[in-house]
N, CA, C and O atoms as a CHARMM CRD file, in Angstrom:
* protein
*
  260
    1    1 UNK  N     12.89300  -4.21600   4.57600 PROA 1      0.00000
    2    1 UNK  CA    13.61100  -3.34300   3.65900 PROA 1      0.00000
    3    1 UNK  C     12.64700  -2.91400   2.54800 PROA 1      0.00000
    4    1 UNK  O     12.01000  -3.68500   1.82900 PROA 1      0.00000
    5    2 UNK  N     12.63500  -1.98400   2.52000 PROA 2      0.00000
    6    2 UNK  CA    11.82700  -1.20600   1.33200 PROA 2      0.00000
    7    2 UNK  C     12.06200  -1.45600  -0.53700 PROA 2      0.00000
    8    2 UNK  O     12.92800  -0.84300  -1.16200 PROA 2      0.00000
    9    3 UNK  N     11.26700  -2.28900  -1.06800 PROA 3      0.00000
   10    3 UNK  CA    10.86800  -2.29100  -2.26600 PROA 3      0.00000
   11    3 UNK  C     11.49900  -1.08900  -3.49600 PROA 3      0.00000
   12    3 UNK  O     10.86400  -0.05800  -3.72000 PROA 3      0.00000
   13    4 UNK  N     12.33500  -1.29100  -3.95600 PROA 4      0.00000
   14    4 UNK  CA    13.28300  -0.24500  -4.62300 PROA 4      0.00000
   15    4 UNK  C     12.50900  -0.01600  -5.79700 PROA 4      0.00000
   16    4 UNK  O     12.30200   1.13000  -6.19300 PROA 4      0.00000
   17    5 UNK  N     12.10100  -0.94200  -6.33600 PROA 5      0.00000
   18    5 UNK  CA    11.52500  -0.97000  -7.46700 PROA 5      0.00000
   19    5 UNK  C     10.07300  -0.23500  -7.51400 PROA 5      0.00000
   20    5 UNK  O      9.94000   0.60800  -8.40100 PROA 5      0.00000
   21    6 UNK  N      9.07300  -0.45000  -6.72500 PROA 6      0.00000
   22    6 UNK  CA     7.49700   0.88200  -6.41400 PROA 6      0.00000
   23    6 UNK  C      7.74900   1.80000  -7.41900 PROA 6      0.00000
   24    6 UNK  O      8.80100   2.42900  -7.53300 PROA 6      0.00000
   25    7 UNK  N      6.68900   1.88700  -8.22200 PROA 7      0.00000
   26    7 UNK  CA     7.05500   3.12100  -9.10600 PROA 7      0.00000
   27    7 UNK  C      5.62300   4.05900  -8.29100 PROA 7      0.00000
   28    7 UNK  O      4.42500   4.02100  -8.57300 PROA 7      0.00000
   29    8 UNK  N      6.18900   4.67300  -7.46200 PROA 8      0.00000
   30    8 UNK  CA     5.17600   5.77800  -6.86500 PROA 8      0.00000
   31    8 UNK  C      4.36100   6.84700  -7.79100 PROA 8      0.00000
   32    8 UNK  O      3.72400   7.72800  -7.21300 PROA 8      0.00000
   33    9 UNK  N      4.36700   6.78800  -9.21000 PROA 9      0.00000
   34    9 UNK  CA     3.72400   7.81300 -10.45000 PROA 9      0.00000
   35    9 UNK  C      3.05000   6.85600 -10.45900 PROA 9      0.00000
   36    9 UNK  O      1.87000   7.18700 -10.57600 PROA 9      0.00000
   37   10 UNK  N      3.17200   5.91300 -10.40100 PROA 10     0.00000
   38   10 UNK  CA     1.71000   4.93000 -10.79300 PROA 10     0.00000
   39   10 UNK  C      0.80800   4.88500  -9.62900 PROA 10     0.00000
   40   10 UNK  O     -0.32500   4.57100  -9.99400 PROA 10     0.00000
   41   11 UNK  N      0.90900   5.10700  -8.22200 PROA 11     0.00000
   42   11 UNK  CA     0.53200   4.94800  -6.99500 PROA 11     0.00000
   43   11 UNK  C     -1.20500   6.17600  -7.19800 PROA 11     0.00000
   44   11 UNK  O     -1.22400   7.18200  -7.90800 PROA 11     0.00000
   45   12 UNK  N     -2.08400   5.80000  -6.58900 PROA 12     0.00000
   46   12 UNK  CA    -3.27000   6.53300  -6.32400 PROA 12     0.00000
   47   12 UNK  C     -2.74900   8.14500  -5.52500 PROA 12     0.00000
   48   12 UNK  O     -2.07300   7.73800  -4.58000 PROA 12     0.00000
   49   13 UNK  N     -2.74200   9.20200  -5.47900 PROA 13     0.00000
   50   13 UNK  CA    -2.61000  10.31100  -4.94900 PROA 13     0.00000
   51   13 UNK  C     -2.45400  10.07900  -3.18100 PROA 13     0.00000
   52   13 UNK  O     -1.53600  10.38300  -2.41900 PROA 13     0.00000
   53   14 UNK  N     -3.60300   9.49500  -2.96900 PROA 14     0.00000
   54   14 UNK  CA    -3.74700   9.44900  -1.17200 PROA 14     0.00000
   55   14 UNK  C     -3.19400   8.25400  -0.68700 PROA 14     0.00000
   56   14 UNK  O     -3.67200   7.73000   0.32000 PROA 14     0.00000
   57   15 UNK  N     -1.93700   7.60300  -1.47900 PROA 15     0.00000
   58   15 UNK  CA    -1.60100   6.41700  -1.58900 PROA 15     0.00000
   59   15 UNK  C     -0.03800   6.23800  -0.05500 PROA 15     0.00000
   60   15 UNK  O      1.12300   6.39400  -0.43400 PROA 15     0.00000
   61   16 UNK  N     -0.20400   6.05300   0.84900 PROA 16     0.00000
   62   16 UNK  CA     0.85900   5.71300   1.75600 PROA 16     0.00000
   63   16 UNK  C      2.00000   5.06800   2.16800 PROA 16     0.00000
   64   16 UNK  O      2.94400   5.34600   2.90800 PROA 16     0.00000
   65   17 UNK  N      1.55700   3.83500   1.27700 PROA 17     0.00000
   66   17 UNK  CA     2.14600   2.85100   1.52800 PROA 17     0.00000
   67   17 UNK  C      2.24900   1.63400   0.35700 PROA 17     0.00000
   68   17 UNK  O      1.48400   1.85000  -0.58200 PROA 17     0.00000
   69   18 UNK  N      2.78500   0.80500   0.27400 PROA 18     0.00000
   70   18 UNK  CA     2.48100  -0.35500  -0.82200 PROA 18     0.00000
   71   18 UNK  C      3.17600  -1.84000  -0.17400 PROA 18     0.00000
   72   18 UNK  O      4.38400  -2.06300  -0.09500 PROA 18     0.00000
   73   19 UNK  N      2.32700  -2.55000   0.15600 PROA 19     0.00000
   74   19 UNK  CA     2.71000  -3.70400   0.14100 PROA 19     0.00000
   75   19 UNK  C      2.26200  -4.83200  -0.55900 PROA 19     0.00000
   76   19 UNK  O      1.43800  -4.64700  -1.45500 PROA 19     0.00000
   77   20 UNK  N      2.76500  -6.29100  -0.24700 PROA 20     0.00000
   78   20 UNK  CA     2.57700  -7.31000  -0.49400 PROA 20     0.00000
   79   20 UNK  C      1.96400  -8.36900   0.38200 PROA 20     0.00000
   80   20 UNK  O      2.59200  -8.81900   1.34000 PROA 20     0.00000
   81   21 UNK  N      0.73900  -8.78200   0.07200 PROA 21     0.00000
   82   21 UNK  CA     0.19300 -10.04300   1.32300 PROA 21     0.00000
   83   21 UNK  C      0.72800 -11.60500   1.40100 PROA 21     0.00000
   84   21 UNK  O      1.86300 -11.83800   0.98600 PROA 21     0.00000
   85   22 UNK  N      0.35900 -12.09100   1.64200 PROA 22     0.00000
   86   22 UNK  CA     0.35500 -12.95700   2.18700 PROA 22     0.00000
   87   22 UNK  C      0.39600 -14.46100   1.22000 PROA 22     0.00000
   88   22 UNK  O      1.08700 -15.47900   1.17500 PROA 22     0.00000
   89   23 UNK  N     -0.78300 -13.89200   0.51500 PROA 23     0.00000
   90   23 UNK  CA    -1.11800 -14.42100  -0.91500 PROA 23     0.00000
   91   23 UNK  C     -0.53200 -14.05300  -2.50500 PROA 23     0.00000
   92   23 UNK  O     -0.68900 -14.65000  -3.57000 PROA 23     0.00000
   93   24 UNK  N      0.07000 -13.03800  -2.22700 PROA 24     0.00000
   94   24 UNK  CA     1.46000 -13.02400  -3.08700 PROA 24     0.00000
   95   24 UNK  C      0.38000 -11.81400  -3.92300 PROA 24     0.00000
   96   24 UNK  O      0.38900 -11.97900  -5.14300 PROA 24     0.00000
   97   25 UNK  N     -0.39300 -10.81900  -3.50700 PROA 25     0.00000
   98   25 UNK  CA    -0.82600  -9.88100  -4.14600 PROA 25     0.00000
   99   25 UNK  C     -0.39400  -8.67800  -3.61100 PROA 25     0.00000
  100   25 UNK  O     -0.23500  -8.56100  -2.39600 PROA 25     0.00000
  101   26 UNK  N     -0.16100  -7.65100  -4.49100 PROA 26     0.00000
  102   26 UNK  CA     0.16100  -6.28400  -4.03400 PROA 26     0.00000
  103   26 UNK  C     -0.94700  -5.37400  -3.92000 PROA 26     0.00000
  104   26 UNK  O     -1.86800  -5.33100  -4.73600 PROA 26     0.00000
  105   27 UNK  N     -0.81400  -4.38600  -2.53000 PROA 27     0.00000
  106   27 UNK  CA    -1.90300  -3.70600  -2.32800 PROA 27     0.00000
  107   27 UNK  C     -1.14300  -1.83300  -2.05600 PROA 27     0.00000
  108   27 UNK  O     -0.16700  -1.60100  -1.34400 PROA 27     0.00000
  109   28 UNK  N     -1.84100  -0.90800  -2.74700 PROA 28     0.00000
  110   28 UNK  CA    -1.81900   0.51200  -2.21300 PROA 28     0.00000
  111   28 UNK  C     -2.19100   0.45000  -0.69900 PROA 28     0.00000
  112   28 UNK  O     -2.91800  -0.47800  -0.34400 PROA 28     0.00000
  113   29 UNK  N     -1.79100   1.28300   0.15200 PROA 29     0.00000
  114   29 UNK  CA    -2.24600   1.17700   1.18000 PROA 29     0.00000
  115   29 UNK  C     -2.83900   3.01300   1.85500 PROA 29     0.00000
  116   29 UNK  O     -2.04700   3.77400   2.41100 PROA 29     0.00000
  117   30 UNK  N     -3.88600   3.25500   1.68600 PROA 30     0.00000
  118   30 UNK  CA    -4.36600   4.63500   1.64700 PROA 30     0.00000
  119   30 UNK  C     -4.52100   5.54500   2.93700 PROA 30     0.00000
  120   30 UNK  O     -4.87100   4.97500   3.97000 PROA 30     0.00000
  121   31 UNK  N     -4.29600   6.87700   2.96600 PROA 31     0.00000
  122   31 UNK  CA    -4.36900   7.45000   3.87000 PROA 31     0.00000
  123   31 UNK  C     -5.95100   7.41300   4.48400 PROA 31     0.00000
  124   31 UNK  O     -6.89300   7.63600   3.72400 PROA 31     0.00000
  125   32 UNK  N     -6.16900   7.11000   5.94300 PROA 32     0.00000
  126   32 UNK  CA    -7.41700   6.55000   6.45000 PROA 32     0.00000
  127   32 UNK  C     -8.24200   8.23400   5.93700 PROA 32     0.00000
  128   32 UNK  O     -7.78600   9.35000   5.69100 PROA 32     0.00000
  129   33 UNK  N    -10.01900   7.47300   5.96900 PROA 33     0.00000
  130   33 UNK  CA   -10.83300   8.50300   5.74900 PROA 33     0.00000
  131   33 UNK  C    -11.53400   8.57200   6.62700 PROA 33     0.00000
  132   33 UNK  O    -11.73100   7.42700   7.03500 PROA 33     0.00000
  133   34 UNK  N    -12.18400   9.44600   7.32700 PROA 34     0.00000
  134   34 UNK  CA   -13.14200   9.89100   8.64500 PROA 34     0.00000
  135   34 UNK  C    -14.29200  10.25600   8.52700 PROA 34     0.00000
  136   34 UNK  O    -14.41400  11.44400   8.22700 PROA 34     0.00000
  137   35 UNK  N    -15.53800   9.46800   8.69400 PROA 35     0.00000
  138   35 UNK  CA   -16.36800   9.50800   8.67700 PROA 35     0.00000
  139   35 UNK  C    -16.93500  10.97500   9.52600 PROA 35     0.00000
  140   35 UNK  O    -16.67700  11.20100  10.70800 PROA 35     0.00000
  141   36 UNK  N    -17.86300  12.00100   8.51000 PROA 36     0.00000
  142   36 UNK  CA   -17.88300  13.11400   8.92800 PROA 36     0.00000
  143   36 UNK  C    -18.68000  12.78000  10.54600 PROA 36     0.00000
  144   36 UNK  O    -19.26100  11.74400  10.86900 PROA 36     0.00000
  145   37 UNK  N    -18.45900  14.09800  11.41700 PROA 37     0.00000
  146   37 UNK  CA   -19.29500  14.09000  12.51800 PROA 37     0.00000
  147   37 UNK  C    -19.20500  12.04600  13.38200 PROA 37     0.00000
  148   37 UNK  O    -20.26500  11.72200  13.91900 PROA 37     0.00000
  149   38 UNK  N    -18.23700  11.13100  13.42400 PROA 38     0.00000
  150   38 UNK  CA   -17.78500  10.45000  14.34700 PROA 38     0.00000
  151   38 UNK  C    -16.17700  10.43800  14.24600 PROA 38     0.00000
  152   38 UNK  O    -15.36700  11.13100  13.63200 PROA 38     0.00000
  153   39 UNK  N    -16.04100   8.93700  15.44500 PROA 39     0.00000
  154   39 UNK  CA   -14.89200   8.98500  15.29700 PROA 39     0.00000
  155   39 UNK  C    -14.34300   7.94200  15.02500 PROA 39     0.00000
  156   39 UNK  O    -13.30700   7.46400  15.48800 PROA 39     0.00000
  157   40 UNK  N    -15.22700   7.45400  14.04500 PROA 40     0.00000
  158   40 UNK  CA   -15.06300   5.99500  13.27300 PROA 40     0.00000
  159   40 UNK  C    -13.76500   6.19500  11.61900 PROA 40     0.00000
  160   40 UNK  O    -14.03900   6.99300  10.72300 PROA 40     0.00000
  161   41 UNK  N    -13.05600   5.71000  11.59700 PROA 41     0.00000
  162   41 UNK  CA   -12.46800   5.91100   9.96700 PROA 41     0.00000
  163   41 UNK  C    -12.05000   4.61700   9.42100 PROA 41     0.00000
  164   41 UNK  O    -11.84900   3.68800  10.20300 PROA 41     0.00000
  165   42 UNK  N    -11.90700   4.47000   8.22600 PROA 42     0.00000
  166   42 UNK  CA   -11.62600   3.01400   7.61400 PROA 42     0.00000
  167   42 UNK  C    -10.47400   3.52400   6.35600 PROA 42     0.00000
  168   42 UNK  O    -10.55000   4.66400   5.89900 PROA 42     0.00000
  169   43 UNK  N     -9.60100   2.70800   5.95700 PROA 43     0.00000
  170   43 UNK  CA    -8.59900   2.75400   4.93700 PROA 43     0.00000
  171   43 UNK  C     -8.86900   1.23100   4.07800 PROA 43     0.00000
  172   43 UNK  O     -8.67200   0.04400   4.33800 PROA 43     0.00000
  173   44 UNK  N     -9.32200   1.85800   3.14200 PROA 44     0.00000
  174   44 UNK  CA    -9.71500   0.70100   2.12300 PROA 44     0.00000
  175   44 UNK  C     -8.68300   0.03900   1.12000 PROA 44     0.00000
  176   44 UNK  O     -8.82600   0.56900   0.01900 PROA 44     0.00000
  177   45 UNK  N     -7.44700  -1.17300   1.10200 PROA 45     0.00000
  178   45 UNK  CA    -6.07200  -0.93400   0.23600 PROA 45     0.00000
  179   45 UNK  C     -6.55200  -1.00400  -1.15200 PROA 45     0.00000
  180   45 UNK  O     -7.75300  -1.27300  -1.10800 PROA 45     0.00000
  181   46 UNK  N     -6.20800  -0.89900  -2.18000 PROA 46     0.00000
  182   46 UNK  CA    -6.29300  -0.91900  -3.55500 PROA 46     0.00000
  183   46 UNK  C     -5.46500  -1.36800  -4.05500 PROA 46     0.00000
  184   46 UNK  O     -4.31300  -1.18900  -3.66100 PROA 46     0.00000
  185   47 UNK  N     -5.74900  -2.06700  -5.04000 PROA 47     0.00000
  186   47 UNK  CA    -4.90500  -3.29900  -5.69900 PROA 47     0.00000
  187   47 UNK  C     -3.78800  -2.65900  -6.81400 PROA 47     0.00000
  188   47 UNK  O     -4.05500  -2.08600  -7.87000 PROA 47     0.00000
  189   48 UNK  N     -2.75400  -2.88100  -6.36300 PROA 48     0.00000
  190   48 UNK  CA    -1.23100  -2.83200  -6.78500 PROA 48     0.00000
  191   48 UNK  C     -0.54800  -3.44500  -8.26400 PROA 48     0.00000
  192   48 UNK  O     -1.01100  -4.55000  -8.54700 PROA 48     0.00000
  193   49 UNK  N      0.23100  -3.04000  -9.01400 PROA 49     0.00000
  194   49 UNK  CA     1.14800  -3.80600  -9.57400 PROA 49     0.00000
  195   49 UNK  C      2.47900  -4.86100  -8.59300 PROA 49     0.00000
  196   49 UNK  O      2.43400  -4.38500  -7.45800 PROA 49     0.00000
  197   50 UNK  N      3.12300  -5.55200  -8.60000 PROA 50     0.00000
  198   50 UNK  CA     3.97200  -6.05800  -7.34600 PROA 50     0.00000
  199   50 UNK  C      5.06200  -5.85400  -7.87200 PROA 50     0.00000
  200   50 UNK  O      5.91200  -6.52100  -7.28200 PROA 50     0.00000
  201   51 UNK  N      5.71900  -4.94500  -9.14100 PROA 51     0.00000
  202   51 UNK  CA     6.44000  -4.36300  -9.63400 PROA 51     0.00000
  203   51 UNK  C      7.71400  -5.51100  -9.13100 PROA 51     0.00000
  204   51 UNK  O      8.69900  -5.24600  -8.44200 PROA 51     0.00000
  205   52 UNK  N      7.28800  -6.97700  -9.78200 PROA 52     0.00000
  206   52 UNK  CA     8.72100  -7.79500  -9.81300 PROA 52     0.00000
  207   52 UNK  C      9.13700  -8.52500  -8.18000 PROA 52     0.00000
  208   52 UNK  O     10.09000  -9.28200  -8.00000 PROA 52     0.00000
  209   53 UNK  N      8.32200  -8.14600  -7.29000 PROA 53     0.00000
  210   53 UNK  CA     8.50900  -8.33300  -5.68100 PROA 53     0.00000
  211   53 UNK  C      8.97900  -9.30700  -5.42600 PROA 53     0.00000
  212   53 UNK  O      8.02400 -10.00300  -5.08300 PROA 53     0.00000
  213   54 UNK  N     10.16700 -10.08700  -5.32300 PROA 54     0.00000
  214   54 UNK  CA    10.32700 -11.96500  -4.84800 PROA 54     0.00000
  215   54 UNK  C     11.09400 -11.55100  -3.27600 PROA 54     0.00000
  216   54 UNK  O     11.96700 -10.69800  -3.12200 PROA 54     0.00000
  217   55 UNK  N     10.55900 -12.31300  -2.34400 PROA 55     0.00000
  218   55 UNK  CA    10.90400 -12.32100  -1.13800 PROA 55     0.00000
  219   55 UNK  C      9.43700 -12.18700  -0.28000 PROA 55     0.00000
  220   55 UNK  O      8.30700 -11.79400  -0.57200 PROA 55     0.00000
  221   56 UNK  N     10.12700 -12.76500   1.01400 PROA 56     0.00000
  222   56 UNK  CA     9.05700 -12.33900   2.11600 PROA 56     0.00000
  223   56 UNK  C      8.11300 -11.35200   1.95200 PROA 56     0.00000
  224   56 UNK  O      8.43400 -10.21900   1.59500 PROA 56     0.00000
  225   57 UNK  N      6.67100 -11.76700   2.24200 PROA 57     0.00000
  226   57 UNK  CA     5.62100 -10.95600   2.24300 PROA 57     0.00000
  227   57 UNK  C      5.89500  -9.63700   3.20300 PROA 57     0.00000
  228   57 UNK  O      5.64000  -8.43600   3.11400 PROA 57     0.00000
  229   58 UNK  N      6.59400 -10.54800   4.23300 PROA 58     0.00000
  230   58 UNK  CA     5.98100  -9.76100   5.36500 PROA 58     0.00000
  231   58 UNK  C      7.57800  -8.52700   5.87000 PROA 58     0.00000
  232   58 UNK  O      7.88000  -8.10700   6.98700 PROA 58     0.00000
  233   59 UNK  N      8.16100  -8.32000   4.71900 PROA 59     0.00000
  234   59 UNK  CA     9.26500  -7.66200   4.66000 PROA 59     0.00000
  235   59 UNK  C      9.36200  -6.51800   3.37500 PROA 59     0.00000
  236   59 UNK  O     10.32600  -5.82700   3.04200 PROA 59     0.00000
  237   60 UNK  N      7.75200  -6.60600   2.69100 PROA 60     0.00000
  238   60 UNK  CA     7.75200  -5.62000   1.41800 PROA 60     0.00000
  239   60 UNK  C      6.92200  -4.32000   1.80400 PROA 60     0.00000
  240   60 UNK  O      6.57200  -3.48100   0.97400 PROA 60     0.00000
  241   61 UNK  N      6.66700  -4.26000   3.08100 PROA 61     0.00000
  242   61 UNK  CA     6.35200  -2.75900   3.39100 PROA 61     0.00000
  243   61 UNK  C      6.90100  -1.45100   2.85300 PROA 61     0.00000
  244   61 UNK  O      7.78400  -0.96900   3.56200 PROA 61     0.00000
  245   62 UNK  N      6.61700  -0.83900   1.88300 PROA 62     0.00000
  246   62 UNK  CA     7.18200   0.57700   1.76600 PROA 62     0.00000
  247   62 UNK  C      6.79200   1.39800   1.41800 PROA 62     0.00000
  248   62 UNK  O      5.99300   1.48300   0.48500 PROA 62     0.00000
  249   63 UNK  N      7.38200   2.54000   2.27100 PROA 63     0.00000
  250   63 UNK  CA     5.98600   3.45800   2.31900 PROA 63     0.00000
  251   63 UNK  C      6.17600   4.69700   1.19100 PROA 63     0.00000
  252   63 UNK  O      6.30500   4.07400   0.13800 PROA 63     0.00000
  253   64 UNK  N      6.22900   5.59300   0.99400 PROA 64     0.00000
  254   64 UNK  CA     5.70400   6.83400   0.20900 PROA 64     0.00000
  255   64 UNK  C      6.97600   7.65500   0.82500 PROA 64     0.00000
  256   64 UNK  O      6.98000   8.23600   1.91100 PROA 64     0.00000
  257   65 UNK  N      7.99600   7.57800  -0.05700 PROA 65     0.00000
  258   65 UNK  CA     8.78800   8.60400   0.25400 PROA 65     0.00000
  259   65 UNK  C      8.17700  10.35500   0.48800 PROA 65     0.00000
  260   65 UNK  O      8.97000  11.25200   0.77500 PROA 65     0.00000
């Protein structure tokens, strides 16, 4: 169930997603980037507020309305 609370104005622009790990930290989760001329790409997450998060890690997926 999606995180009601995310304040998406605070979120990075190319920002997708926001979750919570494992270790109880919140991460942006970014739209992947493509290395020019292959077909290699990487999405690097960026570190989050957890805007109050209590519950399962693995149930705070939410994405970018």
């Amino acid at each position: 169930m999606p995180h009601p609370a995310v304040d998406w104005a605070q979120a990075p622009k190319l920002a997708r997603s926001w979750a919570v790990d494992a270790d109880g930290s919140a991460h942006w989760f970014m739209a992947p980037d493509v290395a020019a001329f292959t077909t290699f790409w990487f999405s690097e997450p960026l570190p989050a507020p957890d805007f109050g998060y209590v519950g399962d890690y693995k149930a705070s997926l939410t994405e970018r309305p």
